[in-house]
ChimeraX commands (.cxc) that place a marker at each C-alpha (Angstrom):
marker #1 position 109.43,59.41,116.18 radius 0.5
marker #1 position 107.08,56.36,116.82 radius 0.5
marker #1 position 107.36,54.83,120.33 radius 0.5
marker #1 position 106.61,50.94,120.17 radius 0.5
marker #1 position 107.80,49.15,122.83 radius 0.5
marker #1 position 107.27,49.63,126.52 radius 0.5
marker #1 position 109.25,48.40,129.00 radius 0.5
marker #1 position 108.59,47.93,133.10 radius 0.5
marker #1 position 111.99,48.42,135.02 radius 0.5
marker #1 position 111.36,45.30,136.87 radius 0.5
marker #1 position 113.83,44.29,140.20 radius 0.5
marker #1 position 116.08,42.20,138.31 radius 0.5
marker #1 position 116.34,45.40,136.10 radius 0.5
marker #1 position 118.65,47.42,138.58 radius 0.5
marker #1 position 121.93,48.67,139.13 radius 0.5
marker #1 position 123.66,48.38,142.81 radius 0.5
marker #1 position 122.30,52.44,142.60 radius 0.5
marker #1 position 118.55,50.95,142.27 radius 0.5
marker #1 position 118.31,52.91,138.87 radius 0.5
marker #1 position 117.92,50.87,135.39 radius 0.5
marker #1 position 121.59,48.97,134.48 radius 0.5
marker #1 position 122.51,51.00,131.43 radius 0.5
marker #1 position 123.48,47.08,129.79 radius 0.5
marker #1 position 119.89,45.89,130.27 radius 0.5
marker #1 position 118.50,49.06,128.49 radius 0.5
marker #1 position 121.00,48.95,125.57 radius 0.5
marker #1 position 120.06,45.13,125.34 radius 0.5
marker #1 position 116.30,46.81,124.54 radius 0.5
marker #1 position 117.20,49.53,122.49 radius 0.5
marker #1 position 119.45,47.00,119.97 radius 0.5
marker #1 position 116.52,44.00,120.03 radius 0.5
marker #1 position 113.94,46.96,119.31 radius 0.5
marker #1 position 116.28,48.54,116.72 radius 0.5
marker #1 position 116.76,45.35,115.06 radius 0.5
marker #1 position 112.73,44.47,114.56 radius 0.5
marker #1 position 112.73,47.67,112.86 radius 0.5
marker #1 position 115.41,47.34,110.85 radius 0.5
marker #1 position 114.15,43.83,110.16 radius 0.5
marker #1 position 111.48,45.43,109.28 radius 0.5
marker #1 position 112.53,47.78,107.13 radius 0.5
marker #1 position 114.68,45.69,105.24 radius 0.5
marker #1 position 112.48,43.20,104.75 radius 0.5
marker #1 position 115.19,41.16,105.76 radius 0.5
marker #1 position 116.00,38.63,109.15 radius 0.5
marker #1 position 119.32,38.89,108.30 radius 0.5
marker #1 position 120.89,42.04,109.69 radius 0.5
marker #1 position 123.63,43.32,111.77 radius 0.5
marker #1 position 124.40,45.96,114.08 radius 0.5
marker #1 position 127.36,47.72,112.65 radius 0.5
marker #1 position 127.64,50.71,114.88 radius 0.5
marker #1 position 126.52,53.05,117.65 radius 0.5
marker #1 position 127.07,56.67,118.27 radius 0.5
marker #1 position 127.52,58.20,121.41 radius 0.5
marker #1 position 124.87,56.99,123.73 radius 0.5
marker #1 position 123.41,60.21,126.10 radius 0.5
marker #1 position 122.08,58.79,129.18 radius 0.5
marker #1 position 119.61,61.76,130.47 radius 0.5
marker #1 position 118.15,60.19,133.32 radius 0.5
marker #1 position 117.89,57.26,135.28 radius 0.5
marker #1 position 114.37,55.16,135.73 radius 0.5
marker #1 position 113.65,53.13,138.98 radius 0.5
marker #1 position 112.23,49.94,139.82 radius 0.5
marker #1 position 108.22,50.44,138.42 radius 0.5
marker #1 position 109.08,52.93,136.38 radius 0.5
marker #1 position 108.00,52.46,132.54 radius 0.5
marker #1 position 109.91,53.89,129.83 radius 0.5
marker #1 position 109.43,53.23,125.77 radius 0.5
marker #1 position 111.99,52.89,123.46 radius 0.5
marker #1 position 111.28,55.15,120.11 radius 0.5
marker #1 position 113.09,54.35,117.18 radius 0.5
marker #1 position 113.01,56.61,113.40 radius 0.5
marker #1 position 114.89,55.60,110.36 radius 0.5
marker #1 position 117.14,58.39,109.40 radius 0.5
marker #1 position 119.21,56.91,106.39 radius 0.5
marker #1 position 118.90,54.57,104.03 radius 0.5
marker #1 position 122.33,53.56,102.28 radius 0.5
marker #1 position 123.02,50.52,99.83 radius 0.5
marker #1 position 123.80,48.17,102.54 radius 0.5
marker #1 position 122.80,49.95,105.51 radius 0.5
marker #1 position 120.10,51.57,107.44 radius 0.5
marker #1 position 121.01,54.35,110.13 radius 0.5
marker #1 position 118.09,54.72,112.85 radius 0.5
marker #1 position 117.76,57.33,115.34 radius 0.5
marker #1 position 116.72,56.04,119.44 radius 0.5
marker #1 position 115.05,58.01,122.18 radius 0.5
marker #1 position 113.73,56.65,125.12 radius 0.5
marker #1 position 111.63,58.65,127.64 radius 0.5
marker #1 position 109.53,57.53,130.58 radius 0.5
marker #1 position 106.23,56.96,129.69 radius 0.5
marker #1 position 104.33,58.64,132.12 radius 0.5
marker #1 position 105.96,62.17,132.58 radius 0.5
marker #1 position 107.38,61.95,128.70 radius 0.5
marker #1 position 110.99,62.70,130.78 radius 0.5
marker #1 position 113.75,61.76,128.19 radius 0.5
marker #1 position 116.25,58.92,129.66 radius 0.5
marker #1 position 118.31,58.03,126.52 radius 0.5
marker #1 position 119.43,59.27,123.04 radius 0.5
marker #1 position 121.57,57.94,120.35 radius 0.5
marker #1 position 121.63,59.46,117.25 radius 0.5
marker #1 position 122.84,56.71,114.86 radius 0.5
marker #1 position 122.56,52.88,115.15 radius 0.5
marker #1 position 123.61,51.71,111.81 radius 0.5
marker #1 position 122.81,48.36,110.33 radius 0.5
marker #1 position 123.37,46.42,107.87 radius 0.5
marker #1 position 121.76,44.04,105.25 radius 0.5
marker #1 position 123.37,41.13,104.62 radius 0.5
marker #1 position 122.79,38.00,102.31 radius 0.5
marker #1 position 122.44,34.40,102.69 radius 0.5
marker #1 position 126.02,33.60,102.47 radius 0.5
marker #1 position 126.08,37.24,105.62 radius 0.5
marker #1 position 127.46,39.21,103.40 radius 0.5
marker #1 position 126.24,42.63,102.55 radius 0.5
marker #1 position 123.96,42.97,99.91 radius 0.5
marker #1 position 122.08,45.65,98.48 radius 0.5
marker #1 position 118.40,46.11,100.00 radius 0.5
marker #1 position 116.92,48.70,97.51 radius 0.5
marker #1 position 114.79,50.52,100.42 radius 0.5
marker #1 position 114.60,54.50,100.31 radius 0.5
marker #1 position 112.19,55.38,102.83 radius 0.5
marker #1 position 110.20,54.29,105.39 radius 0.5
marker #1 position 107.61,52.01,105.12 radius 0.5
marker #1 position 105.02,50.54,107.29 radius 0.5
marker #1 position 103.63,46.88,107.78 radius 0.5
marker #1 position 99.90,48.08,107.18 radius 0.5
marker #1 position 101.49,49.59,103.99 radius 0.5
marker #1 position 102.41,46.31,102.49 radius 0.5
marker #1 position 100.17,43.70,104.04 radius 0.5
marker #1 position 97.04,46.04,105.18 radius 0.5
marker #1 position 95.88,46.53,107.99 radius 0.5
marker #1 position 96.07,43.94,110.89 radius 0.5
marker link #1:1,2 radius 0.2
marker link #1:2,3 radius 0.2
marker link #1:3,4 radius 0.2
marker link #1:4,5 radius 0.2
marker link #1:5,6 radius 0.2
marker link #1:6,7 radius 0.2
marker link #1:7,8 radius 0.2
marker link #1:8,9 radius 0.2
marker link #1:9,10 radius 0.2
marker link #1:10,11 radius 0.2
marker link #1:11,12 radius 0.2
marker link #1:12,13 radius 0.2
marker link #1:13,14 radius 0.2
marker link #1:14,15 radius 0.2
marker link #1:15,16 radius 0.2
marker link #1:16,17 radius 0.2
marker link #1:17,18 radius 0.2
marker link #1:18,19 radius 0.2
marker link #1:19,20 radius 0.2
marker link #1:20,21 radius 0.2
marker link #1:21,22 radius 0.2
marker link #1:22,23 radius 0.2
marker link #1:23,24 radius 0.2
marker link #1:24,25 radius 0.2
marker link #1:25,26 radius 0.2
marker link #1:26,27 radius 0.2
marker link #1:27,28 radius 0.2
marker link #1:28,29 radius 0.2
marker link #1:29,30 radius 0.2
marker link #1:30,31 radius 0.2
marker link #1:31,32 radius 0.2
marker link #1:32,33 radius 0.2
marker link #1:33,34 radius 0.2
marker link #1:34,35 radius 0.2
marker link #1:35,36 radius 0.2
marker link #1:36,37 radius 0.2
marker link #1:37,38 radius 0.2
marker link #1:38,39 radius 0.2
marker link #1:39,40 radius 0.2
marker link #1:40,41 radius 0.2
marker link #1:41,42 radius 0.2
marker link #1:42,43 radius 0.2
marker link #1:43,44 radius 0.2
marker link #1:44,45 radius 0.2
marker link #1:45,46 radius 0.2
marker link #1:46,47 radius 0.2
marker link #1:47,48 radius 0.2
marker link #1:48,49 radius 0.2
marker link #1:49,50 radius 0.2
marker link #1:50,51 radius 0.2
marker link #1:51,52 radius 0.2
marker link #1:52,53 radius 0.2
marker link #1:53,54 radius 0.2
marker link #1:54,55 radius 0.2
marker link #1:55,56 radius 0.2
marker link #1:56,57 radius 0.2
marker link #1:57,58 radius 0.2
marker link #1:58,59 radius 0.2
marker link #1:59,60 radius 0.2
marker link #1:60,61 radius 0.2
marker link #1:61,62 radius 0.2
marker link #1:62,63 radius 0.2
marker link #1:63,64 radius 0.2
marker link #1:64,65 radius 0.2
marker link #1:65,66 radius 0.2
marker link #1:66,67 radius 0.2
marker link #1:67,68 radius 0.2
marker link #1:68,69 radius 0.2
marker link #1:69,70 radius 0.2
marker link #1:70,71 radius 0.2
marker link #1:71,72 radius 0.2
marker link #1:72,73 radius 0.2
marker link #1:73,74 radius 0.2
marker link #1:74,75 radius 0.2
marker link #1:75,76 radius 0.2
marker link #1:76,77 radius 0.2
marker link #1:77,78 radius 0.2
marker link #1:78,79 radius 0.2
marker link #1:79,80 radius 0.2
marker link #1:80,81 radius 0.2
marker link #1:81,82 radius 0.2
marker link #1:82,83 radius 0.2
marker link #1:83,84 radius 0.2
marker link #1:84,85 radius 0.2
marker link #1:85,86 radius 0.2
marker link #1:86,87 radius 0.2
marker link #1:87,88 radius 0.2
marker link #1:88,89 radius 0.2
marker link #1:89,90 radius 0.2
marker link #1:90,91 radius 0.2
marker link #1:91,92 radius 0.2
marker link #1:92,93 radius 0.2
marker link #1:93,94 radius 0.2
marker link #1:94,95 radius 0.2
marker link #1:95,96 radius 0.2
marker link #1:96,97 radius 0.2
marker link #1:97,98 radius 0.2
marker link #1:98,99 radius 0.2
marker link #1:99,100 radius 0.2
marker link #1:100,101 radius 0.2
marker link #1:101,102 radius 0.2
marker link #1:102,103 radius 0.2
marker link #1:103,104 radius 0.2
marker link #1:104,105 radius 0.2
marker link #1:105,106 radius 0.2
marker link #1:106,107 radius 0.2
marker link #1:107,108 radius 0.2
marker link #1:108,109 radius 0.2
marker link #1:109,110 radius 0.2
marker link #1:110,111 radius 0.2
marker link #1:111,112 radius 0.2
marker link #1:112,113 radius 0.2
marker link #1:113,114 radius 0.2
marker link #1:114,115 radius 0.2
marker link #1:115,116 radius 0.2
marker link #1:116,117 radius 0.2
marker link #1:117,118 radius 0.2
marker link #1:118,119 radius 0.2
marker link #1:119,120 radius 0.2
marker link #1:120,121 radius 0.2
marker link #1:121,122 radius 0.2
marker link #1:122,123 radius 0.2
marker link #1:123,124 radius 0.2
marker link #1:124,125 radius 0.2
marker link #1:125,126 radius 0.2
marker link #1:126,127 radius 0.2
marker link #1:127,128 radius 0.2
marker link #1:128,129 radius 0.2
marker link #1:129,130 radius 0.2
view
């Protein structure tokens, strides 16, 4: 699993327990989840479909940094099922898992279409390196 986004747990990021609000860390996990399937897809226009049971492990505090890691497990017609952990980037302590997060591809007119893909591919792969 690739971890590409870091997040600080910043005041405004808390619960009334002090600990990250499990909201504002789904809010990451679906914008990071939809750059990748973006990504992916070679396609802006995607939607989130569904999520499996969400495992919260831990909770960070207020300066903590945790990283949201994100692996494409599926690739259907219409669809692309990712895998999410998120750990604390420090220690490596796991805080979050959900197995599937299932998109889908959709057209101009939103509906689903077809996106050909059947494995992961990489930016670098396509457009060389940055």
């Amino acid at each position: 699993m690739r971890f590409h986004t870091r997040k600080w747990v910043k005041p405004e990021d808390l619960n009334p327990n002090n600990t990250l609000f499990g909201g504002r860390l789904l809010q990451w996990i679906d914008e990071e989840a939809a750059l990748y399937a973006m990504i992916q897809l070679d396609n802006r226009k995607i939607v989130t479909k569904y999520m499996s049971e969400i495992d919260f492990i831990s909770a960070p505090k207020q300066g903590d940094i945790v990283e949201i890691g994100i692996i494409a497990t599926k690739f259907g017609r219409t669809s692309l099922t990712l895998k999410c952990e998120v750990r604390d980037k420090i220690n490596r302590t796991r805080i979050l898992t959900i197995e599937n997060i299932i998109f889908v591809n959709l057209n101009e007119n939103e509906d689903p279409t077809p996106h050909g893909k059947t494995e992961i591919s990489f930016p670098k792969d396509r457009f060389g390196e940055d």
